[in-house]
N, C-alpha and C positions, 0 to 999 in steps of 0.2 A: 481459052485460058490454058495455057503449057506449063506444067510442074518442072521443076529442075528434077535434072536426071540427076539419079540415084548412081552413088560409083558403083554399083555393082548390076547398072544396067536396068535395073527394073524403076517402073514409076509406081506409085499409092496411086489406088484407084480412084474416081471421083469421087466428090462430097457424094453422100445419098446410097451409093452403090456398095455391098456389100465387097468387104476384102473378099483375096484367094490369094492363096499361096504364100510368101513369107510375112503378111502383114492377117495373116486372118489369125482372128483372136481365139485363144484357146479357151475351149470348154470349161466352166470351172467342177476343178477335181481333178485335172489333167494337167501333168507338170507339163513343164515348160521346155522347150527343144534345150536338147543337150542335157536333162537332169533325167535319170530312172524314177519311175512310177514309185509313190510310195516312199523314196529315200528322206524324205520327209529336210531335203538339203538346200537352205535359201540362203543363196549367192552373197548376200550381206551378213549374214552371220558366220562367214566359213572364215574366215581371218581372224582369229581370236591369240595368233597365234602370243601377240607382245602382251596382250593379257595376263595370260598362261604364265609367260617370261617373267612379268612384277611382279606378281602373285608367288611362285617359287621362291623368287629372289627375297622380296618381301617375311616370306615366313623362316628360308634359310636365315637373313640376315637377323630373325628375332633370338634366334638360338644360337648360332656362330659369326665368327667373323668379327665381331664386336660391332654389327649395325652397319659395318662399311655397305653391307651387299641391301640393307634396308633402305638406305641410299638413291642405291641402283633403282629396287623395286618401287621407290613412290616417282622417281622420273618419267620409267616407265609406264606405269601404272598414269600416269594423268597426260601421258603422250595417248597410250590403249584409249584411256577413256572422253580425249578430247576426238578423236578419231572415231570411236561409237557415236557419241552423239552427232558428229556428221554425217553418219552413215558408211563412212568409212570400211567399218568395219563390225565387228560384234565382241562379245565382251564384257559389256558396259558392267555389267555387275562386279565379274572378275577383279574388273581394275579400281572399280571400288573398293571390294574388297582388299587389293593391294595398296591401296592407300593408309587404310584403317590401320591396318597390321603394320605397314612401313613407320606411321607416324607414331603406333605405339610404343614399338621397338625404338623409336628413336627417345620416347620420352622419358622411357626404362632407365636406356642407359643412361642421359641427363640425371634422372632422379640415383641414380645409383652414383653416378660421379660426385654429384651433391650429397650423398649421405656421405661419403668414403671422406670429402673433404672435410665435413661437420665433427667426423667424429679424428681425424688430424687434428682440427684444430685445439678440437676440445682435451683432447691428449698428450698436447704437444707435440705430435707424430711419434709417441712412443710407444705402437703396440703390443704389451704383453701380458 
């Protein structure tokens, strides 16, 4: 039986036989080639970066901007977190949390345009 060759020249050893060399399985407790010992850094959660991005956005947009940038952050925030849950990426919390905070800010200002008009109407628009 003949394996198809590996583009980088090498074949997986046979069923039964122990790997060696780029196919032997590492010790558990021993990262993984290319990560430092200890750095405690898994390759799926190192992209959190759009996370980070709704989550900012998100909280700027509760306090400035008038919710345009809350906008931003729940886009974001359910791109980050559709992307976690594929594995994509990491995050998932983050972009929860940008969510929460995006949709509160948006219900803020809803609720505050709704009172501004309630109390127009009831006054005839004549504030004084």
């Amino acid at each position: 039986m003949s394996y198809p060759q590996d583009p980088y020249g090498q074949q997986p050893p046979p069923y039964g036989q122990q790997p060696s060399g780029p196919y032997q399985q590492q010790p558990y407790g021993y990262p993984q080639p290319g990560y430092p010992y200890g750095s405690g850094i898994n390759p799926a959660s190192q992209d959190t970066g759009m996370a980070v991005g709704a989550l900012v956005c998100s909280i700027v947009g509760l306090f400035l901007c008038g919710g345009t940038l809350s906008i931003v952050g729940i886009v974001l925030g359910h791109i980050a977190r559709a992307k976690a849950k594929r594995g994509e990426a990491g995050g998932e919390g983050m972009a929860l949390a940008a969510l929460i905070i995006g949709y509160l800010a948006i219900a803020l200002i809803i609720i505050g345009v709704g009172v501004f008009l309630a109390f127009g109407f009831a006054t005839d628009w004549r504030f004084r």
